[in-house]
BATI-27902 format. One record per residue (C-alpha): residue in one letter; x, y, z. Coordinates in steps of 0.2 Angstrom, whole numbers, plus 5000, padded with zeros to 4 digits. Last residue first. Layout:
% BATI-27902
aXYZ
...
% end
This chain:
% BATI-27902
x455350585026
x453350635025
x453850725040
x455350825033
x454350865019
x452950955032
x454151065040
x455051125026
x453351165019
x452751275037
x454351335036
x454251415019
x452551455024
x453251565039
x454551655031
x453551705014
x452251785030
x453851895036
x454351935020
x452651995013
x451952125027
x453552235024
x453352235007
x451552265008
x451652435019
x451352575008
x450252474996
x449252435009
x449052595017
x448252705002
x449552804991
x448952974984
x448453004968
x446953104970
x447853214984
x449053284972
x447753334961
x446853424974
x448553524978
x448953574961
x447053644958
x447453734974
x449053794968
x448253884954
x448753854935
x450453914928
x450053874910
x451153734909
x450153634923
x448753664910
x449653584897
x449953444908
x447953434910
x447753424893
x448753274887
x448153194901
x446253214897
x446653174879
x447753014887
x445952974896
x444952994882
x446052864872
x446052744885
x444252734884
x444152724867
x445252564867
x444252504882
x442652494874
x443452434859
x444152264870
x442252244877
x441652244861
x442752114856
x442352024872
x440552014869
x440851944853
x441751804860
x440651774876
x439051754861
x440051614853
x440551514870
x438651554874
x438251474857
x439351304857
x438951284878
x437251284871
x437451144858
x438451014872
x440151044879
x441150874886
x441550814903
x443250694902
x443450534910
x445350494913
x444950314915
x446250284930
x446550444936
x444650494936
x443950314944
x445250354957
x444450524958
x442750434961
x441550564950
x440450724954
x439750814937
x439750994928
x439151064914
x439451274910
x441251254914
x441851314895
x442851154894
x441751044902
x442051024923
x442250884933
x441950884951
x443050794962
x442350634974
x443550564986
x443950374987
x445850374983
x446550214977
x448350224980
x448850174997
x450050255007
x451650215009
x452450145025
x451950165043
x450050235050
x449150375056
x447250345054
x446950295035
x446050435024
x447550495014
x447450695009
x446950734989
x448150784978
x448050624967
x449650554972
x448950564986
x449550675001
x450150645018
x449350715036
x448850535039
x447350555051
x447450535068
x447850395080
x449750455083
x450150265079
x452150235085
x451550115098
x450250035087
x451749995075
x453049915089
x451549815095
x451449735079
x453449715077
x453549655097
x453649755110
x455049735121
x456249875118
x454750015119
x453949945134
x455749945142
x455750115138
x454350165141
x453350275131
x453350465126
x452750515110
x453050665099
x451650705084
x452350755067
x453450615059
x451750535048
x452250355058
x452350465076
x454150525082
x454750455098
x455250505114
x455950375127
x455150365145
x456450305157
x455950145168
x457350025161
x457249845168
x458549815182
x460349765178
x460549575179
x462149505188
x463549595200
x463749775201
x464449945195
x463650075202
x461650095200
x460550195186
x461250045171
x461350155157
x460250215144
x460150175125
x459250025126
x458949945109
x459549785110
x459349755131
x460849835138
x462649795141
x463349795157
x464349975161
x463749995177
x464650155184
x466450165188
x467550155207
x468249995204
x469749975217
x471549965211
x472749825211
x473949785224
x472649665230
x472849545214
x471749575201
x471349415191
x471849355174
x473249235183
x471749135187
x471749115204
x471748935216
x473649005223
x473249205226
x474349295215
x475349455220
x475449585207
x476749685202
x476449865192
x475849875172
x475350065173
x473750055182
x471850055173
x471449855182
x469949795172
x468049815174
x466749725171
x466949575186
x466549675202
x468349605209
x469249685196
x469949575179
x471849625177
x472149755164
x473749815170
x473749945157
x475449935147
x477150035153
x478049865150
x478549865168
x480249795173
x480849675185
x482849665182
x484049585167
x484849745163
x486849655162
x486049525154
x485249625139
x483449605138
x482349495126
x480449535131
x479149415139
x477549505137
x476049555147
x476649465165
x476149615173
x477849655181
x478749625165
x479349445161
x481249405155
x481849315141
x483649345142
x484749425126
x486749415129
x487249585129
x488449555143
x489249725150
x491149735143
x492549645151
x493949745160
x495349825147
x497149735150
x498349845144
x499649905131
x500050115134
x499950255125
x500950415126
x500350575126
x501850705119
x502250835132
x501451005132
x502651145125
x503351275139
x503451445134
x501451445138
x501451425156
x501851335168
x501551155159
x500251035169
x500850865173
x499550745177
x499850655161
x498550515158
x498850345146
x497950325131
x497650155132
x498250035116
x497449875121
x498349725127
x496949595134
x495449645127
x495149525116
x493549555104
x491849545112
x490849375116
x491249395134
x490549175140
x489149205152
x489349155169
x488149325174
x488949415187
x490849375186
x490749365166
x491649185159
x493249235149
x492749195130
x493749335124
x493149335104
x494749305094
x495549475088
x497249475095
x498349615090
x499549615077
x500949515083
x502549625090
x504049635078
x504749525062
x503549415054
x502749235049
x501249235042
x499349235050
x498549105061
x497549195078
x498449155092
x498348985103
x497948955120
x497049135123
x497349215139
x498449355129
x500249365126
x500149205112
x501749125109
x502649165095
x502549045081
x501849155067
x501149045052
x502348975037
x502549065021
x503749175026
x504349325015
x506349305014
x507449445025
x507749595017
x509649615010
x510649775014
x511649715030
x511449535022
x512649575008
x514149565016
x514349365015
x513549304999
x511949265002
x510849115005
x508849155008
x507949055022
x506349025027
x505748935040
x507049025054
x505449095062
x505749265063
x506449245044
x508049195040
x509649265030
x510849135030
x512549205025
x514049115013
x515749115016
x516949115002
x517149305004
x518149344988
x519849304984
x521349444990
x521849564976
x523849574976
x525449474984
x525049354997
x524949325014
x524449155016
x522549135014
x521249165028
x521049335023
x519849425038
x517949415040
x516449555040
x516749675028
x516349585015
x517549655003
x518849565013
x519849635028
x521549585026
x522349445038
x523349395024
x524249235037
x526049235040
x527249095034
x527649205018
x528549105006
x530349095008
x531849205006
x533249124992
x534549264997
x535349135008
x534649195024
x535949195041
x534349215055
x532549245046
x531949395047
x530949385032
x530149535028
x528349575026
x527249645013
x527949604996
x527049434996
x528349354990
x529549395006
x530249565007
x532349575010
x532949625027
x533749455032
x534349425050
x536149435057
x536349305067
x537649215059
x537249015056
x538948905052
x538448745052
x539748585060
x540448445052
x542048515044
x542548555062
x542448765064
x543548905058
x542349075055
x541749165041
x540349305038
x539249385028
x539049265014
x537249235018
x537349065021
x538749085032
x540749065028
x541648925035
x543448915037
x543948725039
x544448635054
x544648445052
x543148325062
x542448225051
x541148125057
x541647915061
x541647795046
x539947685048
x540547495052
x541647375048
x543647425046
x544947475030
x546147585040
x545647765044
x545947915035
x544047915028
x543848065014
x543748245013
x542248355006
x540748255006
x540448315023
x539648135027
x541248085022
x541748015004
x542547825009
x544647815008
x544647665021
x546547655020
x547347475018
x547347355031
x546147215018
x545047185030
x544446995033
x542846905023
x541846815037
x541846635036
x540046525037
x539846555017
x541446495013
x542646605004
x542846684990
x543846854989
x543647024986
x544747174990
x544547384988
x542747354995
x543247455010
x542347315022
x543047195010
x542247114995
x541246964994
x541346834981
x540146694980
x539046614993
x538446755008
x536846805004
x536246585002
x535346564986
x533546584983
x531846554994
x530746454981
x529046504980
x527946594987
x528246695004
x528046715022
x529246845027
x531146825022
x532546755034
x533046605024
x533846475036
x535946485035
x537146315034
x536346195024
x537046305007
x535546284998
x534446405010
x533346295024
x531646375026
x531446485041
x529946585031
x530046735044
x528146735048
x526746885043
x525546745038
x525446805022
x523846835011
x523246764994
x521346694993
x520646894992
x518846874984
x518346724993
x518746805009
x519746735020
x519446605036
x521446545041
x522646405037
x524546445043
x526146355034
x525746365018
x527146475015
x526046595005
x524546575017
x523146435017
x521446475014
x519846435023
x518146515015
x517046655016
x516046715002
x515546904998
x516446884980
x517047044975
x515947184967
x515147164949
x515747284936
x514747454932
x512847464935
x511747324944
x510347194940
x510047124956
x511447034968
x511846884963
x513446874957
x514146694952
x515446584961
x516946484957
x518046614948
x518646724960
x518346864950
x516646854948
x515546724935
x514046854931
x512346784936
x511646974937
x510046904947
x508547004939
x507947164945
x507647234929
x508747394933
x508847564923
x510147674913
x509047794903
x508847914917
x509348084908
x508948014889
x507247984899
x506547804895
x505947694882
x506047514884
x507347394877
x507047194881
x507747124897
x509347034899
x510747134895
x511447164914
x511247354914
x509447354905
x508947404889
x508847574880
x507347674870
x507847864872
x506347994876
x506948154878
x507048264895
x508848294896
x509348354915
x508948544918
x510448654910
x511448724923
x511448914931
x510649074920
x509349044907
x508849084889
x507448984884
x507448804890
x507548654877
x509448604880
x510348524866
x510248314861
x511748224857
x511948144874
x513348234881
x513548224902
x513048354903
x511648424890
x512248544872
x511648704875
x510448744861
x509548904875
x508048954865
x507749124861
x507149244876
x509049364877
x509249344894
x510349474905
x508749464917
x507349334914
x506049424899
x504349514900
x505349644909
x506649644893
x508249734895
x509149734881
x510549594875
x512349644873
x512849534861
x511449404857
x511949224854
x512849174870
x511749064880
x511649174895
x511749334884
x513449414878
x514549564884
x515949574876
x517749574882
x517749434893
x519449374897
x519449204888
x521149214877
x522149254892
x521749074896
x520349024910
x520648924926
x519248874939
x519648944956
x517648914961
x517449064967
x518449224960
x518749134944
x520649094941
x521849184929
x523049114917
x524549154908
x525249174892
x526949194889
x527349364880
x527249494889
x528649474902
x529449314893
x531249354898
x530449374917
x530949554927
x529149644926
x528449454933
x526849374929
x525749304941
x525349454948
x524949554930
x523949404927
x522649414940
x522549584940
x522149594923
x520849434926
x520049554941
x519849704931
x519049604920
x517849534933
x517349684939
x517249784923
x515749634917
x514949644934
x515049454940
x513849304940
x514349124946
x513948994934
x515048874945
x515748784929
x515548934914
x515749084924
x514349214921
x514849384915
x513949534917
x513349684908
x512149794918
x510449864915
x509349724926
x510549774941
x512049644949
x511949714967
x513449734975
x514749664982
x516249724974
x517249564967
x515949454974
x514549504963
x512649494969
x511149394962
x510349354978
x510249544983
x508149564978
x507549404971
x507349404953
x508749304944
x508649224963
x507049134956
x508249084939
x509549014950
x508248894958
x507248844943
x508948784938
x509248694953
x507248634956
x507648564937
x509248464944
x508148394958
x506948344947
x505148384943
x503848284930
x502248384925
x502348354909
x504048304903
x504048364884
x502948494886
x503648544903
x505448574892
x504548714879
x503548804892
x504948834905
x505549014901
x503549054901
x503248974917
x504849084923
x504149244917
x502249214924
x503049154941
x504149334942
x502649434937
x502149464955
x503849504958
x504049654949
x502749794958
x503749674974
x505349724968
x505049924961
x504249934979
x505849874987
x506850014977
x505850144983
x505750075001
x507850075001
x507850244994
x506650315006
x507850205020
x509350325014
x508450475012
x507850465032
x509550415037
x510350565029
x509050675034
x509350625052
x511150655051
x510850835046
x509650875057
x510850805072
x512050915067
x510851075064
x510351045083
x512051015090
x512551195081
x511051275086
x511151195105
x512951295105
x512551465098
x511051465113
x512451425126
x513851525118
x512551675120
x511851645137
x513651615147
x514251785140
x515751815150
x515951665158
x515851565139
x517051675134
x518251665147
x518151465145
x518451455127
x519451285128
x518151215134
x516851255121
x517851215109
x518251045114
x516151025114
x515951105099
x517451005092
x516550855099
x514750905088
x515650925076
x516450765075
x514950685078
x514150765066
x515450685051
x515450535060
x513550535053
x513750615036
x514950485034
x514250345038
x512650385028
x513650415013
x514650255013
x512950145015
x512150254999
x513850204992
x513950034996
x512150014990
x512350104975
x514250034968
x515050174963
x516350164975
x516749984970
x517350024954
x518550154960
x519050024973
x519449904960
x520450044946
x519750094933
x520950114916
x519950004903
x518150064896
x517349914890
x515849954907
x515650094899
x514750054883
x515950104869
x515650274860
x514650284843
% end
């Protein structure tokens, strides 16, 4: 199984570096983009160095020339355009990821909220803090390359600052580190153990603690995978850290970058000063006040502290009080705390001897013997003798023989008081780099000016300094490299090896400076600015006071959609349309091309003010006629006709106005009702309503009041509906229900039927007729031999019958016989005639004459009326089918 790459040894920093993707994807771009200007200025050189060439064939080198600038600038516009598609790709992927951010860091959370509730501190906000940029695109970034620290890489996280580094950055880095501390030339080259700083906080690790492996944030799982559900580089068990400042408890979070959040269990603990009982608080904030007065004797030991229960030792006594100095000689106001001061006074005090005052400052105590009692010693100090404390001690004439300043040669004078003088014997004096010699006094330097060549510590520059000893100085000069960043130089001495990281730090804001995201220096050229929660402060460009509220953003603001409100120039309204104060108007080119070789310029749009639209604000307003009152938009508000019949009342007073509706002018004292002089004049008939049942109109035009009565003769139908009658027909409409019936009276007989057959009696007359008929019928006995004349209603309602007597029995008897022998009669008689028949055809047969033919022919001939009787019988079926058609009509 081969080892992960990043425990492969032998890459070198910059190596490392390159393949860093944003510095690579930035590299490329750069390159591909001097590279086309370099082309482009070799084309250029090129094409004036080729002079002859280009006079030759001026259209050639020309065309070959805008292909080459074209490809060049194809190229480099390909570059940029894959370099900002990779950038979007990988800012989707973020913001896809970002909206599980919260649910990944509640989860990481769970277990220490249950315990604290809903409580927050400022070192939780930390740790929730380093766990947001665990997700924020280019916070988590590594100093050593800058670059992004990616889900899939091994890291390593420094155990004080809890910075985060690519794992083959930062063991390259503690290599370096030890190789240049270290020397090739040292005995122990190899051997002593030395140790390397972290590239932030310059916390030193042992040789022992270069990472190796790559381990999760808490340092149970080796080499952890990649989890989306999970924080980066985490391996989701809980964390067991122990708490700083140690409490005994471990931490409660799962797997997380940065500190450990403050201890969240509940510890019972009393107060600072002793006095109040225990109570239970965070192991985190388990030290607490009662606000009691501390009472603790202080250091001055007359009063008593009383400030409020406190932490650590009580401070000095805040009292003021007179105190005297060490040599009681001054009394001044000090503080209680500090009763001891000196009054900054030579004592003066009288030694022993009487003769000499002490010459300390003000002190305690007593002031010693006199300086001068005892034995002294010469000048030289070869001598010593007592004597009085007000004699001086004489020299002793012998040489002085004190070390020189030179430290060479010795004092040749007598014993004497004072400094000796400088030596002033001539000695050759080498330099202190051993070049040179030269005879100077002892006291004097001897600087040559040659200068040394050898490289300082940092193994960049020499020294230079005049007359070196070989023992050459630290670099006085500054790095000045540029560091990883890009943007700032070395502040450090020069020095050998890898310079430190970019200390600074960049604010990345957001338009409004709100929102801020801190990165390491060089990473703000590929970082986005922070999403803005707070609303857009630009000022508004339209009339509006205020803009619309949206976020916070880069560019022009969206455009305004708040209603105008400007007040219309022709109506006062308010403009309830959307501002119109910066719209995109397609702006006109009056430039036509030539022809078709040339291409038709791109239209270009320009931002501005578009005039108000029309109001549409509905206004009641009244057509001509004053028919309705309809809702018109303001900018149409104008007399109008509704397209309605005026129908105004006319002077005559039954008719109304037929005119499309039109303006009419009203006489003060009229009804609005009536026609107005722009009307039009009545030119109909009388259409008054006539009496009920008057049919015909009014003869004259039309008028005021009563029509005349009506003088046209109606036709009526008699009661039996077959006599016509004329009468008035005022005469007609006024009569009343009996005179109505003696109008319609035909005076004849009623044409209509019984029910008995027999015709009505009654003159002509309405309604049914009635039923009891007073006609005689003769009634007959069944052979018809009797007969008798009875009432017919007397027939219908007792249904008398005529019955046969003796003789009717005997004729009816002497009719049968009679008819049988009327029937044999005829039966012999038919039979002669089929003989006669029979033998007349069989004469025909025989060929008789034609005469007989011809007489026989004129036997049978047709007469008249059997010629003509279907001709005769339509036209007379015709007329008494009308005749009854007639006749039931009338009784309807």
């Amino acid at each position: 199984m081969e080892p992960p790459a990043w425990r492969q040894t032998g890459r070198g920093r910059g190596r490392g570096r390159g393949k860093s993707g944003g510095s690579q994807a930035v590299g490329s771009v750069r390159e591909t983009e001097s590279g086309g200007g370099g082309g482009a200025d070799r084309q250029a050189n090129g094409r004036g160095s080729d002079s002859s060439c280009s006079r030759s064939q001026p259209g050639i080198s020309t065309e070959l020339s805008s292909l080459k600038k074209f490809e060049a600038i194809r190229k480099a516009n390909q570059a940029v355009a894959q370099k900002f598609v990779d950038e979007d790709t990988s800012s989707e992927e973020e913001e896809d990821f970002e909206g599980q951010r919260g649910k990944i860091v509640a989860s990481t959370f769970t277990t220490y909220t249950s315990h604290i509730g809903d409580d927050s501190t400022r070192e939780l906000e930390r740790t929730k803090q380093y766990l947001n940029d665990a997700f924020q695109s280019g916070a988590q970034t590594c100093l050593i390359c800058i670059a992004s620290v990616k889900r899939n890489q091994a890291i390593w996280s420094c155990f004080r600052c809890y910075c985060i580094f690519h794992m083959p950055c930062i063991q390259k880095w503690a290599k370096d580190s030890i190789f240049l501390v270290s020397s090739v030339l040292d005995d122990d080259f190899g051997q002593k153990d030395h140790s390397w700083p972290c590239p932030k906080c310059r916390h030193q690790y042992e040789q022992s603690q270069t990472p190796t492996r790559y381990y999760c944030y808490c340092g149970k799982v080796e080499d952890p995978p990649p989890d989306p559900w999970l924080v980066p580089h985490s391996c989701g068990q809980v964390c067991d850290k122990e708490f700083k400042p140690l409490c005994g408890h471990k931490c409660l979070l799962l797997c997380h970058p940065g500190p450990c959040p403050p201890c969240p269990k509940m510890v019972s603990n009393t107060c600072y000063c002793k006095k109040a009982k225990p109570v239970s608080r965070r192991c985190s904030a388990k030290g607490w006040s009662c606000q009691q007065r501390c009472n603790q004797l202080l250091t001055c030991g007359q009063h008593k502290c009383e400030n409020p229960c406190h932490t650590g030792g009580c401070p000095e006594c805040p009292r003021v009080s007179r105190q005297r100095c060490l040599c009681g000689k001054k009394t001044a106001e000090r503080l209680c705390a500090r009763p001891q001061w000196q009054c900054e006074e030579v004592c003066g005090r009288t030694l022993p001897c009487d003769n000499h005052t002490c010459e300390q400052i003000c002190h305690r105590g007593v002031c010693g013997n006199c300086p001068r009692s005892g034995f002294r010693a010469c000048p030289c100090g070869k001598s010593k003798s007592a004597l009085p404390c007000t004699e001086d001690i004489p020299t002793c004439g012998d040489t002085c023989d004190k070390p020189l300043e030179c430290g060479l040669h010795r004092c040749s004078m007598r014993c004497h008081r004072g400094p000796c003088e400088t030596c002033r014997q001539e000695v050759e004096k080498q330099c202190r780099c051993g070049k040179h010699s030269k005879i100077l006094p002892c006291h004097k330097e001897y600087l040559c000016e040659t200068k040394c060549t050898k490289l300082r510590d940092c193994q960049r520059h020499q020294c230079k300094r005049k007359c070196c000893s070989g023992n050459c100085p630290p670099c006085d000069q500054n790095c000045s490299r540029t560091l990883g960043c890009r943007n700032h130089k070395c502040p450090s001495a020069c020095h050998r090896g890898a310079c430190y990281p970019c200390p600074e730090a960049v604010e990345i804001k957001c338009n409004c400076s709100a929102s801020v995201l801190v990165v390491p220096c060089g990473r703000e050229r590929t970082t986005k600015p922070p999403r803005c929660k707070e609303l857009c402060r630009k000022p508004p460009t339209c009339h509006h006071p205020s803009r619309e509220k949206h976020r916070c953003h880069f560019d022009c603001c969206p455009p305004c959609k708040q209603p105008c409100q400007k007040v219309l120039a022709k109506c006062d309204h308010l403009c309830p349309a959307t501002c119109h104060d910066e719209v995109l108007v397609k702006q006109a080119n009056s430039h036509q091309p030539t022809g078709p070789w040339e291409q038709r310029s791109e239209p270009t749009f320009i931002r501005t003010a578009v005039p108000c639209p029309s109001c549409m604000i509905p206004i009641p307003m009244a057509c001509l006629g004053k028919h309705e009152v309809s809702h018109l938009p303001c900018h149409a508000v104008g007399p109008y006709s509704c397209k309605r019949t005026c129908g105004r009342l006319l002077p005559c007073g039954n008719h109304t106005c037929a005119k499309e509706c039109h303006a009419v002018t009203i006489v003060e004292g009229d009804g609005t009702q009536k026609a107005g002089k722009e009307c039009q004049a009545c030119e109909e008939g009388c259409s008054k309503p006539r009496t009920s049942g008057c049919v015909h109109a009014c003869i004259l035009p039309c008028h005021d009041g009563a029509c005349p009565p009506c003088a046209q003769m109606i036709r009526i139908k008699c009661h039996c509906k077959i006599t016509n009658l004329y009468v008035e027909c005022m005469e007609m409409t006024t009569a009343d229900a009996e005179t109505k019936i003696i109008l319609n009276s035909c005076k004849n007989q009623c044409p209509k039927q019984l029910p008995c057959g027999h015709r009505c009696k009654t003159t002509c007359h309405p309604g049914d007729c009635p039923q009891s008929c007073s006609q005689k019928v003769k009634m007959k006995c069944p052979c018809k031999r009797i007969k008798k004349e009875i009432l017919c209603s007397v027939v219908a309602e007792e249904q008398v019958l005529v019955e046969c007597d003796e003789v009717c029995q005997e004729m009816k008897q002497k009719a049968s016989e009679m008819k049988e022998a009327d029937e044999k009669a005829a039966l012999e008689k038919e039979r002669l005639k089929q003989q006669v028949e029979l033998e007349a055809f069989e004469k025909r047969l025989k060929g008789r004459r034609k005469k007989n033919k011809r007489r026989d022919t004129m036997e049978t001939k047709e007469t008249a009326w059997q010629k003509y009787k279907k001709y005769l019988m339509i036209p007379v079926c015709g007329i008494v089918l009308a005749v009854v058609t007639f006749y039931l009509l009338q009784l309807n």
